[in-house]
N, C-alpha and C positions, 0 to 999 in steps of 0.2 A: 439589465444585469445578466450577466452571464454565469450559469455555475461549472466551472470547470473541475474535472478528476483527475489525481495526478497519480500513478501509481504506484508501484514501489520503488522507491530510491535507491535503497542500499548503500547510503554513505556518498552517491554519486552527486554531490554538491553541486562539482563545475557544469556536470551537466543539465542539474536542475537550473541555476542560472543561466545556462545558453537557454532554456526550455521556453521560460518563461519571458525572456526576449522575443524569442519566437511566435511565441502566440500572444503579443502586446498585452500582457495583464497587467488592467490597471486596479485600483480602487472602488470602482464599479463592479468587479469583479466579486464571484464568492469560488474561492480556492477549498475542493474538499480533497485531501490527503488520506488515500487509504494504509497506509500504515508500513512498519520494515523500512524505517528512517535510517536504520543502522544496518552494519555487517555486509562486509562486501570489500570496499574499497579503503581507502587509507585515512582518507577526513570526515571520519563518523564525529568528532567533534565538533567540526567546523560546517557540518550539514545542521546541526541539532541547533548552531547556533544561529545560520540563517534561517530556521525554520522559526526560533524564538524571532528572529525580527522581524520575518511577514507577520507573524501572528500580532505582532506591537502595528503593523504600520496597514496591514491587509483584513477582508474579511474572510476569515482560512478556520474549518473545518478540521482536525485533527483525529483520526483512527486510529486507534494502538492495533501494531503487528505485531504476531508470534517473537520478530526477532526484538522488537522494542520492549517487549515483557524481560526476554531472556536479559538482555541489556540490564534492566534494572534491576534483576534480581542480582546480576552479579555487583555491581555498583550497590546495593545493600549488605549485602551478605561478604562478597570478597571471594566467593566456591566460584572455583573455576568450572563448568560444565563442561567434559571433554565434547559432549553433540555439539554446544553451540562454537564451540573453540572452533572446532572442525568446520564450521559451515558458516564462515565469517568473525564468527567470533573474534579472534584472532587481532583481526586487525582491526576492530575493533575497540580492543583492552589495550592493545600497542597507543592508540591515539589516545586512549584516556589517559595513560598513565604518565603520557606527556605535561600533562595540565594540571594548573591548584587544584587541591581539592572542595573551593570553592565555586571553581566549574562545576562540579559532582555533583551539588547541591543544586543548583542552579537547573541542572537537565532532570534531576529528580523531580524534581516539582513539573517540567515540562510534561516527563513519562505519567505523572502519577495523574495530570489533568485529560489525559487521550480519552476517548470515548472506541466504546464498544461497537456504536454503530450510530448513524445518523438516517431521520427520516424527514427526509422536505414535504413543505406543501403542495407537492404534486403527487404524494404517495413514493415518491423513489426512495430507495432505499441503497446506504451505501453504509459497507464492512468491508473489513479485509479478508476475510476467506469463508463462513458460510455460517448454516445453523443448522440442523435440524428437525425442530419442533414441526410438526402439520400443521400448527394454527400460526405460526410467526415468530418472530423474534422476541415479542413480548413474553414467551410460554418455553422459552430456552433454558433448560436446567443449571446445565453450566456451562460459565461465562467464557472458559476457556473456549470453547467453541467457534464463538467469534472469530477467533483467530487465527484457530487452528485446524477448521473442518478444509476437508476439501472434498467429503461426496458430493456437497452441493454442485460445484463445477464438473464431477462427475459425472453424477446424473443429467446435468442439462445437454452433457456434450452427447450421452447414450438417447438420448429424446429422440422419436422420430421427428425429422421437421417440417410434417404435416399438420401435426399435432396443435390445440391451438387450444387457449385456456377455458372456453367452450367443455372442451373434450373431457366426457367421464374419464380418459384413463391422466389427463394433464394432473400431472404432481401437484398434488395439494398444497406444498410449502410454498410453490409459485405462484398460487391465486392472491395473493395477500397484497402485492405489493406491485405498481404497474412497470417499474422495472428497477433491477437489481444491480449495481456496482459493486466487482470484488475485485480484488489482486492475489497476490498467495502463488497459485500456481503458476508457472510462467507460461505464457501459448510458444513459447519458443526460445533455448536456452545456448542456440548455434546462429540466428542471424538475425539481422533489423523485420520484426515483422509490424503488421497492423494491430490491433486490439481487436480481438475477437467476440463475436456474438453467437450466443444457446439461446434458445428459447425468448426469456427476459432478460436475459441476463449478459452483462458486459464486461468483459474479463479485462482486464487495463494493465496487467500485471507481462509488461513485454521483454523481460529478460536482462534490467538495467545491471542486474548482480550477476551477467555472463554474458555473454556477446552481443546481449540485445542492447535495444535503447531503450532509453526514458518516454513517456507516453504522457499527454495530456489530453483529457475526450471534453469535449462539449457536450453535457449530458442532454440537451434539447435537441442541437443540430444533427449530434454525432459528427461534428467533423474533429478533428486530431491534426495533433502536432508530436514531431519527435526532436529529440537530440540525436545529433549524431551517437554511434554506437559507445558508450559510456569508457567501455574499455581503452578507445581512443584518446581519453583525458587523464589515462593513469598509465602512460608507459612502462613497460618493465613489472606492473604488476597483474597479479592473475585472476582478482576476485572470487568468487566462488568458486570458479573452474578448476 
């Protein structure tokens, strides 16, 4: 069995289905989704709905992203947030407002079952954007963090990379865990890159919501698969950008 990490979407549906063409994922498989299912491109609906149907027919891991919280608060509440309008948003509420509001409920329940962060029995650890705590994720004050830190990929990227978890000065929140999966920050927001490596840590988060592509990592082999560049499947529009 293999576990694969899929990074962030961003409403990039077609490309998630050319993705997974690509890297033959079968049933055997364990699909773990870090998070930012929405916002971005045009069929944030119609992403949310194939995601409900691997979850029915696959064995798939699901992370909530900063932008999948944003999502449901406004699909609760109805408050427009001008940040998130601004930053996907947008298209977003355009695609919802298409649909029954039967849909509504239907992805509510989706949003409301995401997990904060997943830990395998190999110690790996996989969230969408970081935590803070020195002792781990267990010891995270709040939950928003998950989702929304990004000094974690900061620091790992300031690391020397000599440095090795051995090391009195190696960051304490890195001894915890034998390696770390996030998305959030993008390693590149202008062309098709690779998923990048700090320290432990594996950034998978390749720019699907701007000119990048979609990214899937073999969290054992590290080998990877991409979609062509996401923006390629939605002519005429401009996602994040």
């Amino acid at each position: 069995m293999r576990t694969l990490v899929v990074g962030d979407i961003h409403s990039g549906m077609r490309a998630l289905e050319q993705l997974l063409v690509k890297a033959e994922v079968s049933t055997d498989d364990h699909l773990i989704f870090l998070g930012d299912y929405v916002d971005g491109w045009s069929t944030a609906v119609e992403t949310v709905d194939f995601l409900i149907y691997l979850k029915k027919e696959f064995n798939c891991t699901f992370i909530r992203g900063n932008h999948d919280e944003l999502c449901r608060e406004w699909l609760l509440t109805k408050k427009e947030n001008p940040q998130w309008l601004a930053h996907g948003g947008k298209a977003t509420r355009d695609s919802y407002l298409g649909v029954k509001k039967e849909k509504w409920e239907e992805h509510l329940e989706f949003y409301a079952q995401l997990q904060n962060y997943h830990l395998d029995v190999n110690n790996r650890l996989y969230l969408h954007a970081g935590y803070t705590n020195l002792k781990g994720v267990d010891y995270e004050y709040f939950h928003q963090t998950f989702y929304w830190d990004r000094t974690l990929w900061e620091m790992a990227q300031a690391l020397n990379p000599e440095l090795n978890p051995e090391d009195e000065n190696f960051p304490k929140r890195l001894i915890h865990y034998k390696e770390i999966f996030i998305g959030h920050t993008p390693v590149s927001k202008k062309e098709q890159v690779p998923p990048k490596n700090r320290a432990n840590i594996w950034n998978v988060d390749t720019g699907a919501a701007f000119m990048g592509a979609l990214t899937l990592l073999d969290a054992e082999t590290k080998a990877f698969w991409q979609s062509d560049p996401v923006h390629t499947f939605y002519e005429g529009e401009t996602g994040r950008n």
